[in-house]
N, C-alpha and C positions, 0 to 999 in steps of 0.2 A: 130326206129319207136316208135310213142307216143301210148298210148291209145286209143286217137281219131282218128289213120290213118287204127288203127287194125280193130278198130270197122268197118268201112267203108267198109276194105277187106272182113271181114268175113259175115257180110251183103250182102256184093256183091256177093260175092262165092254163099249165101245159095240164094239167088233168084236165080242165073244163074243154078244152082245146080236142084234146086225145075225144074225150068221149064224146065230143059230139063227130068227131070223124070216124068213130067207131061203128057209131049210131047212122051215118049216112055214108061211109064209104066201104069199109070193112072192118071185122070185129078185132082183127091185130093188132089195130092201136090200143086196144085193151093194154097188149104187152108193154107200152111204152108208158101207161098209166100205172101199171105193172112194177116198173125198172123208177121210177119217182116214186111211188112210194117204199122200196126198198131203200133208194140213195136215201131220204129221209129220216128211216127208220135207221139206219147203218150210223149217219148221223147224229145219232141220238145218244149211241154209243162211244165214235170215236171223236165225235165235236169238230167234227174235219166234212165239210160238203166239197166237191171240186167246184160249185156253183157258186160258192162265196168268194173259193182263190180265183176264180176268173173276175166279178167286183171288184174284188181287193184293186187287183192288175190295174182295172178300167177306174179306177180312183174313184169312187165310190165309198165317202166315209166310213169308219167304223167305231162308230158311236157305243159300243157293247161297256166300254171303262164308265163311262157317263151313266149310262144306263143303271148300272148296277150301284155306283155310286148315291145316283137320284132311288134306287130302293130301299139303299140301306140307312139313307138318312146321313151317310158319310159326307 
């Protein structure tokens, strides 16, 4: 797995995560389901997550050259 498939999971985890402690312990983790989909969306814009520089760090391929190469048929 790339950096880009990690990221995905672990974003996915923490929404599913958040809202079921929303759902069972109180409604503020809303907020934190909240603050992920903002870094995400923020993302989207400057192609910069801190959630990938921490990957990166922990070695964690980054297959994105590969990827886009295997798209374009290069």
């Amino acid at each position: 797995m790339n950096v880009e498939r990690y990221l995905r999971l672990i974003a996915g985890s923490f929404v599913l995560i958040s809202a079921v402690l929303a759902w069972k312990v109180s409604l503020w983790f809303l907020a934190f389901i909240a603050f992920v989909g903002l870094n995400l969306m923020q993302s989207a814009f400057t192609n910069w997550c801190p959630m990938m520089s921490i990957l990166r760090k922990a070695g964690v391929p980054d297959d994105s050259k590969e990827i886009r190469s295997a798209e374009t048929g290069a």
